[in-house]
C-alpha positions as CSV (number, residue, x, y, z in Angstrom):
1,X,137.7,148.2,33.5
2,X,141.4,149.0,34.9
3,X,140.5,152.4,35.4
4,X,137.5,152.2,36.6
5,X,138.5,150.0,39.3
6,X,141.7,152.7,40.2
7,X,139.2,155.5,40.0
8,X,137.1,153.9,43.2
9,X,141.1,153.4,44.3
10,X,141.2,149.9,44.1
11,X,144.9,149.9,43.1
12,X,146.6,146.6,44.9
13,X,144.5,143.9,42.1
14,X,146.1,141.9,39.5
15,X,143.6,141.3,35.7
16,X,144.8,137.5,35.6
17,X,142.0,136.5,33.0
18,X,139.9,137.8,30.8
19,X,137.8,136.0,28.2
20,X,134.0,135.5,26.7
21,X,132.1,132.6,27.7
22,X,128.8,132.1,26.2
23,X,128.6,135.5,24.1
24,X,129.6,137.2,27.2
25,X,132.4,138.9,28.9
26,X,134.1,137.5,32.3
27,X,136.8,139.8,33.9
28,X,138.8,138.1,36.5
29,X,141.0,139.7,38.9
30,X,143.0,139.0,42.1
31,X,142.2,141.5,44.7
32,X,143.7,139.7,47.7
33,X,144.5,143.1,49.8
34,X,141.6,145.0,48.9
35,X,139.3,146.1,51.8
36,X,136.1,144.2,51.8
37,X,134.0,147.5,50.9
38,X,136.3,148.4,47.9
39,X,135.9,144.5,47.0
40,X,132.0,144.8,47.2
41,X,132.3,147.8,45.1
42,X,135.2,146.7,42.5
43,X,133.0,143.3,42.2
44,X,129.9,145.2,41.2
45,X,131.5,147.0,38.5
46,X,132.7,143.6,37.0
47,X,129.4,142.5,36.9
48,X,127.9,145.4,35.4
49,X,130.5,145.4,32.5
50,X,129.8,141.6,32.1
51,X,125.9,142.0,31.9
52,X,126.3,144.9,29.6
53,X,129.2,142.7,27.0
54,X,125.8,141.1,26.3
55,X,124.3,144.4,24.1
56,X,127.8,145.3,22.6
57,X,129.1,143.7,19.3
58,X,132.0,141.7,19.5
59,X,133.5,143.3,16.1
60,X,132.8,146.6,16.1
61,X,131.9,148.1,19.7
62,X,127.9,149.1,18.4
63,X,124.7,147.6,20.1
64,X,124.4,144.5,19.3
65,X,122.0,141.2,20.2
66,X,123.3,137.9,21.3
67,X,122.7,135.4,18.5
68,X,123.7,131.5,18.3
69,X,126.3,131.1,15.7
70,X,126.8,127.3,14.6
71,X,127.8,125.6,17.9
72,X,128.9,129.1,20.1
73,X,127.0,132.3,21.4
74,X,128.3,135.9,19.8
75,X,126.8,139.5,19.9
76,X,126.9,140.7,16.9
77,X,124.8,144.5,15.3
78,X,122.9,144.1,11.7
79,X,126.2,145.4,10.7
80,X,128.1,142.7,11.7
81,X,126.1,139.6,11.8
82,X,127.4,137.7,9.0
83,X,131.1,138.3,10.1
């Protein structure tokens, strides 16, 4: 995600948090000096990568589904799904 974001030169942000919530990926950054167009731009790339953390599996990188596991949400391929 870091260099996608410095490829559309978004270079002034700071990753303060990044974590998965509900089987998903969330990508927070602090972009405070970013021009509004970069931000529009650097903000639809974050939600593109979050949407598609939901088809990745969280072990080993393949496609994978999101499943409930006990009380919690993961994405895990045939592969992987009793890991």
């Amino acid at each position: 995600m870091s260099k996608k974001l410095k490829d559309l030169e978004v270079n002034d942000f700071e990753v303060f948090q990044v974590k998965e919530k509900l089987g998903g990926l969330r990508f927070y950054i602090n972009m405070q000096d970013v021009h509004t167009a970069l931000r529009i731009q650097a903000n639809r790339l974050i939600s593109e990568a979050e949407k598609a953390s939901y088809d990745i599996c969280e072990v080993c990188g393949s496609k994978g589904e999101l499943i409930n596991w006990y009380f919690a949400k993961k994405v895990r391929c045939s592969i992987c799904i009793n890991l």
